[in-house]
C-alpha positions in Angstrom: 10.3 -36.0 -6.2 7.3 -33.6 -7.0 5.5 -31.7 -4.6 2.4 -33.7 -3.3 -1.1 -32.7 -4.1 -3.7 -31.2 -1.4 -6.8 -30.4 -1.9 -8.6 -27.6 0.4 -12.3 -27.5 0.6 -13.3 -24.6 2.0 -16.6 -24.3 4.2 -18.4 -22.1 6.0 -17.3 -23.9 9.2 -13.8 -24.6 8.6 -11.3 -26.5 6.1 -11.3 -29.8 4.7 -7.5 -30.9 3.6 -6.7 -34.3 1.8 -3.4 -35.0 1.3 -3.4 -37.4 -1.3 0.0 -38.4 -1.0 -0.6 -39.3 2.3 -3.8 -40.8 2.1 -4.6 -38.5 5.2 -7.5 -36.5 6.1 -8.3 -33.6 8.1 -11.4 -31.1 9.2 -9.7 -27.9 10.9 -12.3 -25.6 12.6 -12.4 -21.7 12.3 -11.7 -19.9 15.5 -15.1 -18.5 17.3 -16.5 -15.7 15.8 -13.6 -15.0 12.5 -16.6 -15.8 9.9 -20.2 -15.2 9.6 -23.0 -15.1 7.0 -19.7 -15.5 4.4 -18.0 -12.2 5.5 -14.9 -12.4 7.7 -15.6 -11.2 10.7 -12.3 -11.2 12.8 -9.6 -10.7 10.2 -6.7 -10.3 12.8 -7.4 -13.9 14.1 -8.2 -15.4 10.5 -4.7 -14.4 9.2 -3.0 -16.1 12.6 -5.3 -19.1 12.3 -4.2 -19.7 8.3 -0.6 -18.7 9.0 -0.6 -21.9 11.8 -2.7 -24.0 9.3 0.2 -23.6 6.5 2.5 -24.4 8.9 1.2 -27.0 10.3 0.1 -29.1 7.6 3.2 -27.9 4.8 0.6 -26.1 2.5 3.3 -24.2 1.1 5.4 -27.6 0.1 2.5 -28.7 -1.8 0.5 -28.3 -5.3 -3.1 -27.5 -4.0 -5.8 -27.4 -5.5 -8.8 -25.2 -4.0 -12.9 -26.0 -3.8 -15.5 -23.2 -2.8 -17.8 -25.5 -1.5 -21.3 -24.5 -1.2 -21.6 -23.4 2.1 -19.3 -20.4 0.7 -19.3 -19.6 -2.7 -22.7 -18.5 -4.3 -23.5 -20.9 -7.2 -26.1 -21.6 -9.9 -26.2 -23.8 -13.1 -27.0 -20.8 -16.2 -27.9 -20.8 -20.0 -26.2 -17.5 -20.5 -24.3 -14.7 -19.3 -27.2 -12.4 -19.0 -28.8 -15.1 -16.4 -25.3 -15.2 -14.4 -25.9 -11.0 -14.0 -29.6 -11.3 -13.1 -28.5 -14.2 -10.5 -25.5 -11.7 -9.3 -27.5 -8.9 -8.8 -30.1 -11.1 -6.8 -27.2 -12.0 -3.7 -27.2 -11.0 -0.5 -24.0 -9.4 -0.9 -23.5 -5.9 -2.8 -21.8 -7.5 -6.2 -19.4 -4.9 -5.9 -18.1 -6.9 -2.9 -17.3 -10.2 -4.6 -15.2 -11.9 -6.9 -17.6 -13.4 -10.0 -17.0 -15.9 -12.6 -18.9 -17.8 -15.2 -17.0 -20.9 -15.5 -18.1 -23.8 -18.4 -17.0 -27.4 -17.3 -18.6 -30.7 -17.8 -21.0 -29.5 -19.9 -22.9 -27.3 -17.6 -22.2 -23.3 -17.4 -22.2 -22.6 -13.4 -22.3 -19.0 -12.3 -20.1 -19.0 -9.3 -19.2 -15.5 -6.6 -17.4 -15.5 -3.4 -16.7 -12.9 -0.8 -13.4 -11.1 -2.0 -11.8 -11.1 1.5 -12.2 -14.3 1.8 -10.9 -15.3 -1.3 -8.1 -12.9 -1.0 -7.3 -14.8 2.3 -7.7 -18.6 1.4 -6.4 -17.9 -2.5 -4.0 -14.8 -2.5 -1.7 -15.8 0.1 0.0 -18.7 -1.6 3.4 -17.7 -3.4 4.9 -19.1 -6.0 2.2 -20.6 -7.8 1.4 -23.3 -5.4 -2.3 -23.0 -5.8 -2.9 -24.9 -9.2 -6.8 -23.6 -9.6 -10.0 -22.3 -7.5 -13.5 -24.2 -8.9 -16.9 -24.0 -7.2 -17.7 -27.6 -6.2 -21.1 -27.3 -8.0 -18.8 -28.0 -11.4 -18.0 -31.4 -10.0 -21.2 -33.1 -8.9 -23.6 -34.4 -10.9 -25.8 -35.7 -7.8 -25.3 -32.5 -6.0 -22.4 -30.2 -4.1 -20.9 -30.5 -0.7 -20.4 -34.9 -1.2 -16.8 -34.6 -0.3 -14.7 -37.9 0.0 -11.4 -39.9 -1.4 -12.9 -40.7 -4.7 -13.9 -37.1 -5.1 -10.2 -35.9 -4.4 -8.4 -37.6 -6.1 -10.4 -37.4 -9.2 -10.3 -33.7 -8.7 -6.5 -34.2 -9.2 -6.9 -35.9 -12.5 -8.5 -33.0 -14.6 -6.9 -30.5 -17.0 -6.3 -27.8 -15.8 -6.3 -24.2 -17.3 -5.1 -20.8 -15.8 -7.7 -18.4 -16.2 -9.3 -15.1 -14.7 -6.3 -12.5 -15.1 -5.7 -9.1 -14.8 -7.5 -8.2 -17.8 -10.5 -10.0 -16.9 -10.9 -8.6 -13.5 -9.6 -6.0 -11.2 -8.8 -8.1 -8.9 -5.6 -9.6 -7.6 -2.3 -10.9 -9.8 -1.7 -12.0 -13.1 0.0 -15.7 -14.0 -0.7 -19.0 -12.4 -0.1 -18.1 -9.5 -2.6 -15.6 -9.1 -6.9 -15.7 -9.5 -7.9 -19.1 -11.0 -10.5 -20.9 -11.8 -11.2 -24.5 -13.1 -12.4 -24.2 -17.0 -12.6 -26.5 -19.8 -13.8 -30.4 -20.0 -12.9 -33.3 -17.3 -10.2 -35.6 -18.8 -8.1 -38.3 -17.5 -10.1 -39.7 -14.9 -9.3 -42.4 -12.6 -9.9 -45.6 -14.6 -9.2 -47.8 -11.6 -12.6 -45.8 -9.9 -14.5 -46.7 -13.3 -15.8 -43.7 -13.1 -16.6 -41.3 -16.3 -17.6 -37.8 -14.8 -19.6 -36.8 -17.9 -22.5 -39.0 -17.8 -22.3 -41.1 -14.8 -24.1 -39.6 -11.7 -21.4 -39.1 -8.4 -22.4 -41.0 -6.0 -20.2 -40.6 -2.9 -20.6 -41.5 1.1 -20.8 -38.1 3.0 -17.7 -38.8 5.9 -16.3 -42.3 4.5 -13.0 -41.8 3.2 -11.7 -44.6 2.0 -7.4 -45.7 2.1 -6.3 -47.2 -0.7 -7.5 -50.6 0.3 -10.5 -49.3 -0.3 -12.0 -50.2 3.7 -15.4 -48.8 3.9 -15.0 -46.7 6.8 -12.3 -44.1 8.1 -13.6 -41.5 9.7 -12.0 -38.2 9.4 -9.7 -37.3 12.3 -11.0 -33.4 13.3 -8.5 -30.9 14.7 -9.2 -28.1 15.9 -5.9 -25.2 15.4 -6.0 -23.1 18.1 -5.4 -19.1 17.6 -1.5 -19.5 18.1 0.3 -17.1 20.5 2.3 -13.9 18.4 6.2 -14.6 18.8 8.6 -12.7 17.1 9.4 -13.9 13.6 11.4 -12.1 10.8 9.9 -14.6 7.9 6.1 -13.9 8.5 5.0 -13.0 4.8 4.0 -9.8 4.0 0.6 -11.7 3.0 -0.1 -12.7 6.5 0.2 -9.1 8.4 -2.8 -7.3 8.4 -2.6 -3.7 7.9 -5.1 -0.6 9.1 -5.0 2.7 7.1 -6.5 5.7 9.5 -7.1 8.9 8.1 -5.6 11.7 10.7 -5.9 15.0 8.2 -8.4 17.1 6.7 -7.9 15.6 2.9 -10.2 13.2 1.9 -9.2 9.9 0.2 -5.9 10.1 1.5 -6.1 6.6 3.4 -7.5 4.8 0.4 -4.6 5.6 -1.5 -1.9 4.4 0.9 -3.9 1.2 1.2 -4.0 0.9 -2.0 -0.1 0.5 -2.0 -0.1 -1.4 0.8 -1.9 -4.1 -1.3 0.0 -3.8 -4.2 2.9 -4.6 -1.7 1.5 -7.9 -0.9 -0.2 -6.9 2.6 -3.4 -7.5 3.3 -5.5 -4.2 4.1 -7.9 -4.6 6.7 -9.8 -1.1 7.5 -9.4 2.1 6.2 -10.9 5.1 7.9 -11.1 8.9 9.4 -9.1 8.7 12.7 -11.2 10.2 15.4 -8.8 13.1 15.6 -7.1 14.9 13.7 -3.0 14.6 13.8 -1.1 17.7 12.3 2.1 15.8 13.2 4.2 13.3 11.4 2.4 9.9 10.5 2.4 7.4 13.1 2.6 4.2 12.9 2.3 1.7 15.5 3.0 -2.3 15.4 1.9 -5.4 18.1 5.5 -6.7 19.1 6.6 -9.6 16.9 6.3 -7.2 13.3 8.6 -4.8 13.9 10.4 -5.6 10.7 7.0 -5.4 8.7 6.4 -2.2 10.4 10.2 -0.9 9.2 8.8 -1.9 5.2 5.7 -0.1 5.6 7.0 3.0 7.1 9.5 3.0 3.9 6.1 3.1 1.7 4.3 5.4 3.5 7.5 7.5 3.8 7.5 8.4 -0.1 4.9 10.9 0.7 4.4 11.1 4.0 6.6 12.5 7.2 6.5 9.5 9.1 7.7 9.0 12.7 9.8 5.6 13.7 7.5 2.5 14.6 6.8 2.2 17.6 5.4 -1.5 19.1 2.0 -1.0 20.8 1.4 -4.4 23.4 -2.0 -3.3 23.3 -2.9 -3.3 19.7 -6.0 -6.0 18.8 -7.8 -5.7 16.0 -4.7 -5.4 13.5 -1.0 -6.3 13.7 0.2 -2.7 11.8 -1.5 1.0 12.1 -0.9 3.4 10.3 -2.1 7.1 11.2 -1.9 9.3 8.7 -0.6 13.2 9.7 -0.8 16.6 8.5 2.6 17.0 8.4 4.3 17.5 5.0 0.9 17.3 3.4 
């Protein structure tokens, strides 16, 4: 038996999941405070609110398939590429700080950029290539983003799908399918049974009716709410769920940029880097919140290659990350 499909809308406010196999819906709300104005605001608590909601609802297990949905992902219908760089260079956002993407589907050209932590943390930490494509939910709609329902996800299941946006196309993230991906190409292979013909018709969808497969005219969504869960010791957390601070404890410049920069390319996810507020002439220190100890042991092995580092020691009191690194003088 194959691996079920999901598909994750992701909102400003929270996630919407449709398990298509199970004819199941769900809206899960972000903890208090972990994202605002599209930037992540709490990154500690975001990686322990996505770990549970993985967990929880099998994520891994499945084939998903991911929508920016308006609320997120900056979008607008373009002629040409020079309009997509006049409408990037207009965001909010610095352009350096988001992951872009002109993307032809349907028949319309849609310019499409999302926060690159945010992708990185709803995108990057699926293995295996369980995430089958990313698209901006503006490619869908003809009658306008954000209508989200059953006939919308599982005709979101039905079209081709292309790997795209590697390596050499950006500097961001991996390479191969199971890496940065977006939607491209024409709509095929829609649901007959739905009579619906994406193309021309115009989508018209009821905003919170999700039909079963009887087709009843109401069913509500059941919302849950996953709580921040408590940190237990755990020797399979994935390196893509610990989130790692780089401070700078010397007089060299750069020097915490660079180790974070491996850190990434080990699969964590790098959360700060900065100048410590002293200076540490010592051996590297690095310090862990009690449950990572074995992720601490795989970073000190990295940082170790260049760096005298002491032995990891847990810190009860650490917050804001779950590994720190302090970067010493010592063997500089």
């Amino acid at each position: 038996m194959g691996r079920k499909w999901l598909v994750l809308v992701i909102k400003s406010s929270g996630l919407m999941i449709f398990s298509l196999a199970d004819k199941k819906a769900y809206e899960v709300d972000y903890p208090a405070g972990v994202i605002s104005n599209l930037e992540i605001k709490d990154r500690s608590n975001l990686i322990l609110w996505w770990k549970a909601v993985k967990k929880k609802f099998e994520l891994r297990r499945g084939k998903i398939l991911i929508v920016m949905d308006d609320s997120v992902c900056f979008q607008k219908t373009i002629q040409n590429d020079a309009e997509a760089e006049g409408f990037w260079s207009e965001l909010p956002i610095s352009p350096d700080l988001l992951v872009k993407k002109v993307i032809s589907i349907n028949g319309k050209r849609i310019a499409a950029a999302v926060n690159k932590d945010l992708y990185r943390y709803m995108v990057r930490t699926f293995k295996g290539g369980t995430v089958e494509a990313v698209v901006p939910d503006r490619c869908l709609f003809t009658g306008g983003p954000g209508l989200w329902n059953w006939d919308a996800a599982e005709r979101l299941v039905k079209i081709k799908i292309e790997p795209h946006w590697n390596l050499e196309e950006t500097d961001e993230g991996d390479t191969g399918v199971g890496g940065k991906l977006w939607l491209v190409g024409g709509i095929f292979a829609l649901l007959v049974v739905l009579g619906v013909v994406a193309a021309v018709a115009t989508v018209k969808l009821r905003v919170n009716s999700y039909p079963v497969p009887a087709r009843a005219t109401t069913a509500p969504v059941p919302t849950e709410v996953i709580p921040t869960p408590t940190i237990t010791p755990s020797a399979d957390i994935e390196r893509a769920e610990v989130g790692v601070m780089v401070l700078n404890g010397t007089n060299v410049q750069g020097l915490a940029a660079g180790v974070g920069e491996r850190l990434i390319q080990s699969g964590y996810i790098l959360t700060e880097t900065a100048n410590y507020q002293t200076k540490n002439s010592g051996k590297t220190l690095i310090k862990y919140l009690p449950g990572y100890e074995s992720q601490a042991r795989e970073i000190h092995e990295i940082v170790l290659e260049e760096y005298q580092t002491a032995t990891p020691e847990a810190d009860p009191e650490l917050t804001e990350v779950h590994v720190r690194v302090i970067l010493g003088g010592e063997g500089l």
